[in-house]
Each structure stands twice: as structure tokens, then as C-alpha cells.
C-alpha positions in Angstrom: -67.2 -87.5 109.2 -63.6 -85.7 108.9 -60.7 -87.2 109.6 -59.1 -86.1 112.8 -56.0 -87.8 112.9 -54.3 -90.6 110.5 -52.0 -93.6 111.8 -50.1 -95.2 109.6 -49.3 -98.5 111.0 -46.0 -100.5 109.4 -43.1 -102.8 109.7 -44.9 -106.1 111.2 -43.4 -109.8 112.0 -43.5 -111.0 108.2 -40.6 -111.8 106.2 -42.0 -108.6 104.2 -41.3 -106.3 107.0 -37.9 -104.0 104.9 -40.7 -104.0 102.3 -43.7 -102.7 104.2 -41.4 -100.3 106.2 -40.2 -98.3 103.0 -43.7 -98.4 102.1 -45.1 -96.8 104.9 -42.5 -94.2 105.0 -43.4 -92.7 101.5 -47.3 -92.9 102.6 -46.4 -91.0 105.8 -44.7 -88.5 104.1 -47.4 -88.4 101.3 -49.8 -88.2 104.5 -47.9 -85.3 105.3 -48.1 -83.4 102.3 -51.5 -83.5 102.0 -51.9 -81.7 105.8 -53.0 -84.1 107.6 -52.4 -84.6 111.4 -50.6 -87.8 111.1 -48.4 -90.7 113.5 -45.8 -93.7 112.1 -46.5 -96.5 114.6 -44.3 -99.7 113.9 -46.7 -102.6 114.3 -47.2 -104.0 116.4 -44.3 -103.3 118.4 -45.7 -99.5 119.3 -49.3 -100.5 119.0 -52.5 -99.9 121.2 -55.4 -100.5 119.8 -57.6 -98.5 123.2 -55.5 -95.4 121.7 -57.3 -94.7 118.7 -61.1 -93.1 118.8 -63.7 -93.3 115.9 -62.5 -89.9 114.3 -59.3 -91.4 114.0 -57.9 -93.7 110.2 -55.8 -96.4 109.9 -53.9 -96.7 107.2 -52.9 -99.7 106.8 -49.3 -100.5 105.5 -48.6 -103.8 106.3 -47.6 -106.3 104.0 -47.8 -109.8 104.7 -50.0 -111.5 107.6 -49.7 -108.7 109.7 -51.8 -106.6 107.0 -53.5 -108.8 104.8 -55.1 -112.0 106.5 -57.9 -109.8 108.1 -57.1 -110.6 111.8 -56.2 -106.4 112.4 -59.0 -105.5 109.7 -61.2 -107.4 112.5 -60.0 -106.2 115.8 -60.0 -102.6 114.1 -63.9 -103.0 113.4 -64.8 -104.5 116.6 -63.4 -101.1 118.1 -65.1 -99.2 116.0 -62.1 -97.6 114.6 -62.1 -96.8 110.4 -59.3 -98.2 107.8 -57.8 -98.3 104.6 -58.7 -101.0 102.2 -60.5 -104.1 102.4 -62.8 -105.7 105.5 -61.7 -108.9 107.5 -63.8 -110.8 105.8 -62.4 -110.2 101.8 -58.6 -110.6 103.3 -59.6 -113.8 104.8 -60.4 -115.0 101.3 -57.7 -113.4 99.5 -54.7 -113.9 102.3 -54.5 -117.9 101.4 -53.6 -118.5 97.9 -55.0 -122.3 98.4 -58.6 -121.2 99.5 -58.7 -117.9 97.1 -58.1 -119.9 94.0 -61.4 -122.0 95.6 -63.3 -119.1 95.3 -62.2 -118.3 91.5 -62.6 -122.0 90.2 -65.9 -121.9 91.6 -67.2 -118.7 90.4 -65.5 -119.5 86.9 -62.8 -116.5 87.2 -60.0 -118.5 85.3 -56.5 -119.4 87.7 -54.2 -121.9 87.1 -54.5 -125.4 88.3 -52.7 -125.8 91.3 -52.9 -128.9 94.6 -52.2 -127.8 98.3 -49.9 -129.5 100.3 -49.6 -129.3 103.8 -45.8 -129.5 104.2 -42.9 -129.8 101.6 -41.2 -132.2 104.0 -42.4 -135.1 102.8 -42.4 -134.2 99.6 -39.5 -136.4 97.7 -40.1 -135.7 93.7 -41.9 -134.3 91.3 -43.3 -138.1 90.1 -45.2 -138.3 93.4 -48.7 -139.3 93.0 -49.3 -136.0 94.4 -48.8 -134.3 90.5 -51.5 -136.7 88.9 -53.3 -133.3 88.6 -51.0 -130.9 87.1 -49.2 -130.3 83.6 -45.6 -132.0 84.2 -45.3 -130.6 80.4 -45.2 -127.0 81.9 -42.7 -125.8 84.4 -44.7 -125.6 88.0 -44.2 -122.7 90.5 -43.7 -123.7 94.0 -45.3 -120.7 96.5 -46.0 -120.6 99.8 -49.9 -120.6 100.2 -49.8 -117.6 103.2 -47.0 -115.0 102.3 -45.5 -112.0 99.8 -43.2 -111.0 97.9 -42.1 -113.8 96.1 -41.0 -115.4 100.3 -40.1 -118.8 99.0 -41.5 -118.9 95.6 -40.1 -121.1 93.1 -40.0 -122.4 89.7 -39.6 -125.8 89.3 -38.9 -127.8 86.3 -37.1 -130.9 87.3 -36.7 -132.9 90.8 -33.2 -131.2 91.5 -35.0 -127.8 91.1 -37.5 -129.1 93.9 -34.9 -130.1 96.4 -33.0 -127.1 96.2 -36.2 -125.1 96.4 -37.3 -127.3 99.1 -33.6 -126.8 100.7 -33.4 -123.1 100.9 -36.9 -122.2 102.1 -37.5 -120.0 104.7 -40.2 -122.4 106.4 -40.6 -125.7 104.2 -43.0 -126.7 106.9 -46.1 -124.7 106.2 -48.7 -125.0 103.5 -48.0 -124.5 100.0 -49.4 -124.8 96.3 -48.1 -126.2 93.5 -48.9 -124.0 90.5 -49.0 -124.6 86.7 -46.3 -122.1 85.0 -48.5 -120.0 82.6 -45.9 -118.5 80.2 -46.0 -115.2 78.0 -46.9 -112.1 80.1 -46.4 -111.3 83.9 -48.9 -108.3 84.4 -51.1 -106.9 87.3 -53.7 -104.7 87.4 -54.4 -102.1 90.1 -58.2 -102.0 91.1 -59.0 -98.2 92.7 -62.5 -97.6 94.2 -63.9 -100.4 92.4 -62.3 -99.2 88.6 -59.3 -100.6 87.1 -56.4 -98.5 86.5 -54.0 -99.2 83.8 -52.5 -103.0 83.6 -48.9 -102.8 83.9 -46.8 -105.6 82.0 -43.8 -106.9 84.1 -40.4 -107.7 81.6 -37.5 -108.6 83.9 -33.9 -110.6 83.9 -34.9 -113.1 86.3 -36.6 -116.4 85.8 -39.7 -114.1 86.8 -41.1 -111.1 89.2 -39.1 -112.5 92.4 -37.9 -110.4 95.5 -34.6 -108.8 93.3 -36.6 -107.8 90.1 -39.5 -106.1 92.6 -37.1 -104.3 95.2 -33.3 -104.4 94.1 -32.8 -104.8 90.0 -32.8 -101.5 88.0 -33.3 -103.2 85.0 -36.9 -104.4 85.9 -39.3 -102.6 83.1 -42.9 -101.8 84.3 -44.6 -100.9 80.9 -48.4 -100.0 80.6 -50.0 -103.4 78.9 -50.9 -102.7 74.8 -54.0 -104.3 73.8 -56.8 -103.9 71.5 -59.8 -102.7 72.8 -61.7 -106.3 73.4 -58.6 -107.8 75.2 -58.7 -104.9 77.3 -62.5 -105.1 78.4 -62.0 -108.9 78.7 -59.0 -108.5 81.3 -61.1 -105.6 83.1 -64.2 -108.2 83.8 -62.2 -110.5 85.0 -60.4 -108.4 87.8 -64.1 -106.8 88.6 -65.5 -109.8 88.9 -62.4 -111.1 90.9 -63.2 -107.7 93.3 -67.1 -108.9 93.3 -66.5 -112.3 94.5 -63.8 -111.7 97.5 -65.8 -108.2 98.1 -63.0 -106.4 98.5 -62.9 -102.9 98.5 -61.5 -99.5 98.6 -57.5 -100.6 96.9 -56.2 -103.3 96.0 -54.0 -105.3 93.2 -54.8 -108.4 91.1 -51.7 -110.3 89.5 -52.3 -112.3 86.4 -50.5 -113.8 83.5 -51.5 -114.3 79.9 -50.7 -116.8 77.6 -49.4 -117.1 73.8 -53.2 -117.7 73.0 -54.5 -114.3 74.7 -55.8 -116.2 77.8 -55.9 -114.4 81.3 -55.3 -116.1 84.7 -55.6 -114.5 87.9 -53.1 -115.4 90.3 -53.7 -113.5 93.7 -54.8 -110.5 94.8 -52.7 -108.4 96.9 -55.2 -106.2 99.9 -52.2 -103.9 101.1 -50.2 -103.1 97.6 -46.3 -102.0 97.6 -46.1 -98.3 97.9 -42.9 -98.3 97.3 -40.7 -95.9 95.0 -40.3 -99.7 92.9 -44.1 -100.5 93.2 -46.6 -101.1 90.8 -49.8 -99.2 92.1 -48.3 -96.2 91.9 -46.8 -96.7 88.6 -50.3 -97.3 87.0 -51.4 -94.6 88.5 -49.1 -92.2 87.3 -49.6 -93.7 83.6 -53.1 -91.8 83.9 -51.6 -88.6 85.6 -52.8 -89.5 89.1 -49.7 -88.5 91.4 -48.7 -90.5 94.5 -50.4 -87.6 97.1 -53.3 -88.0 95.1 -53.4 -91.5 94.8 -52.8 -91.7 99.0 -56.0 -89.1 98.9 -58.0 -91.5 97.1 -57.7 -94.0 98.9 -57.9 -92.1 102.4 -61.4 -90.9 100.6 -62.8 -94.5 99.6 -61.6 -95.6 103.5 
């Protein structure tokens, strides 16, 4: 069935709102291009669900809950209406780092270990029996186990580092992992219509890929990832099996990190990527000459 009309919901409640709106802007202007009847609606502020009809797309540029925990995925499918990227169902396994790193550990995809904590408040120092089962050797990121774009992600490698982490959160009262640092490369790699597009290695100044080096830095260098042609299948099973076990579809982007030995770890898998002029999807894409309108068309195709 054609498309009649394309919505392109953005902004949302998250602390990734300035993110999502810049993103939706350059997809409604891409939506544009391509001659589409087409409508910015600020979520969910502007939004009415009763508005839409079955000839009408969602496209969904959300960042954060608003667009990646399923909950709109669901109340768009119970109406019947059709959108962009993965079901309810996927986002609800991939939205919570804690119970999508479950999934990977027991369908063997490797991740690094990590415990779950309900709440940093209680938590006084990194020698708390709580760390019995992680590498106090390595450093350990600290991340919220429901948010984006690096929201109150830390790297911790002594108790001081925790208690200023702990002191400048957003929310310290919330769920969160405790992750083993895997060092070497920071890379993701964008999964289109169930084929991988180009990893992208991430080389910046900060301690790693926080909210500065994705949005504000210059200096942050997005280079396609050089390995040999085993590495390269190897890092591609992975990721598809990562897309076979969630069942997510349509577009999407896993983050991972490899270590000095070669070793790949997934991390989390992002349902509703950047689309900003900074962002990564469209940066693989363009490595393989797929432009941004074309790379809003494929997706609008898959949805």
C-alpha cells in the first residue's frame, strides 16, 4: 500500500530531546525532498494518536524512552497505524541495557560483564561486596540501565571517580549497570534491512564517545573500521545474530568495542539512531555511496 502521508514525530520528555529534535528536522526535510506529503509533530506535546489512518507512516524520531522502549511502537500497532523501525516487542528487549545484555549472555552473543543495581544511593565504594563479580583490574563504566546518549555515563576507576559520578547525575535514583571497561576500539555498526553497513571506528579526545564528542567536539573522527576479511565476517555474525535474537527490524545500530586481542563485545543496540549532521548511520552510509534521502527512502521502504 502507498504511503499517503508521513509524520514525523520528535522532541519527546527524555534528557535526549535537543538531540532527537535536530534529528527529526534533517529527516523532515529529507522527507521533503523526496516528495512526500509530510507533518513535524513534537511528541507528544502535539500528538493524537485518533488523527492518523492506516495509509498514513510514522516515522519515528525519538530518541530515548519516548522512542525506544516500545510503549508508542505498541499504541501505534494497536491502532493499526504503520512505522519506522523495530516492533514493541524488540525495543522492550533492547531499551534496558540490564535485561538486553540477558538476552546476549544467554544466546552466547559476547557483552561485557556487568551487575544491576537498583539505585546508586546506597552505593558507598567501589570495595562493596556488590563488585565480587566484576574486573576491579579494568576501569568500570557506570550507565544508566534506561537512557541515551551517554545521560549519566561514567567511567570509573577509583572510589572518588564514583562519588563524583554518583554526585553529578541527572537521576542517581534509578537503575543502573556497572560495566567492565573493554579498551582498544569504540566502533558501531549500522544494521539496514537486516544487512550490515560499514562499521565505523570512533577516535575521540574525551575519556570516550560521551555527549561532547557525539554532538559538540569537531575533533571527533568517524573512520570506516580496517579489517581483514575474517575479522570482518566475524563482527558481521555477531551484530546479525544480535538483530535475530531481539528481532528487530527495519534500522537500527549496534555499538561494540574490541579488544587488543581482536575480541568483539556488543554493548547496546540503539532502535531510533542519531540522524543528525554528527551521527553515525548516516556516516556509514555515505562510506558506501548511499546519500541521506536515500537512506530516509530505505528505511521508509523496509517500514
Amino acid at each position: 500500500m502507498a504511503v499517503k502521508k508521513i509524520t514525523v514525530l520528535y522532541g519527546g520528555q527524555s534528557s535526549e530531546r535537543e538531540v532527537s529534535l535536530e534529528s527529526g528536522k534533517y529527516i523532515y526535510q529529507s522527507i521533503k525532498d523526496l516528495g512526500y506529503e509530510t507533518q513535524l509533530i513534537d511528541y507528544p506535546a502535539e500528538f493524537l494518536l485518533d488523527k492518523f489512518s492506516h495509509e498514513d507512516l510514522v516515522f519515528i524520531a525519538l530518541h530515548g524512552k519516548d522512542g525506544e522502549s516500545g510503549e508508542l511502537q505498541n499504541h501505534l500497532k494497536e491502532q493499526g497505524v504503520l512505522y519506522t523501525g523495530s516492533g514493541d516487542e524488540a525495543c522492550k528487549k533492547t531499551w534496558n541495557k540490564d535485561t538486553f545484555k540477558k538476552i546476549l549472555r544467554e544466546n552466547n552473543v559476547p557483552t561485557p560483564n556487568w551487575i544491576s543495581v537498583p539505585s546508586l544511593l546506597e552505593i558507598k565504594s567501589l570495595e562493596d561486596i556488590l563488585f565480587k563479580n566484576l574486573d576491579l583490574s579494568n576501569n568500570i563504566f557506570l550507565k544508566p540501565a534506561e537512557d541515551g546518549s551517554s545521560i549519566d555515563v561514567f567511567k570509573i576507576s577509583t572510589s572518588k571517580d564514583l562519588e563524583m559520578a554518583i554526585s553529578n547525575c541527572v537521576n542517581a535514583n534509578r537503575q543502573f549497570i556497572f560495566e567492565e571497561s573493554i579498551n582498544h576500539r569504540e566502533l558501531t555498526v549500522p544494521i539496514l534491512n537486516g544487512k550490515c553497513l560499514p562499521a565505523v571506528e570512533i577516535i575521540t579526545s574525551e575519556i570516550f564517545y560521551n555527549f561532547n564528542a557525539k554532538y559538540v567536539n569537531e575533533d571527533t573522527k568517524l573512520n570506516n573500521l580496517n579489517l581483514s576479511f575474517d575479522k570482518k565476517k566475524e563482527l558481521e555474525q555477531i551484530c546479525l545474530k544480535t538483530l535475530k535474537v531481539t528481532k528487530c527490524r527495519g534500522w537500527l545500530r549496534i555499538d561494540l568495542m574490541q579488544d587488543s586481542d581482536g575480541n568483539f563485545y556488543v554493548l547496546e543496540v540503539n532502535t531510533a539512531p542519531g540522524m543528525t549532521s554528527h551521527s553515525l548511520f548516516p556516516k556509514s552510509a555515505q562510506s558506501i555511496g548511499l546519500s541521506y534521502n536515500s537512506l530516509v527512502q530505505e528505511i521508509i521502504n523496509a517500514s
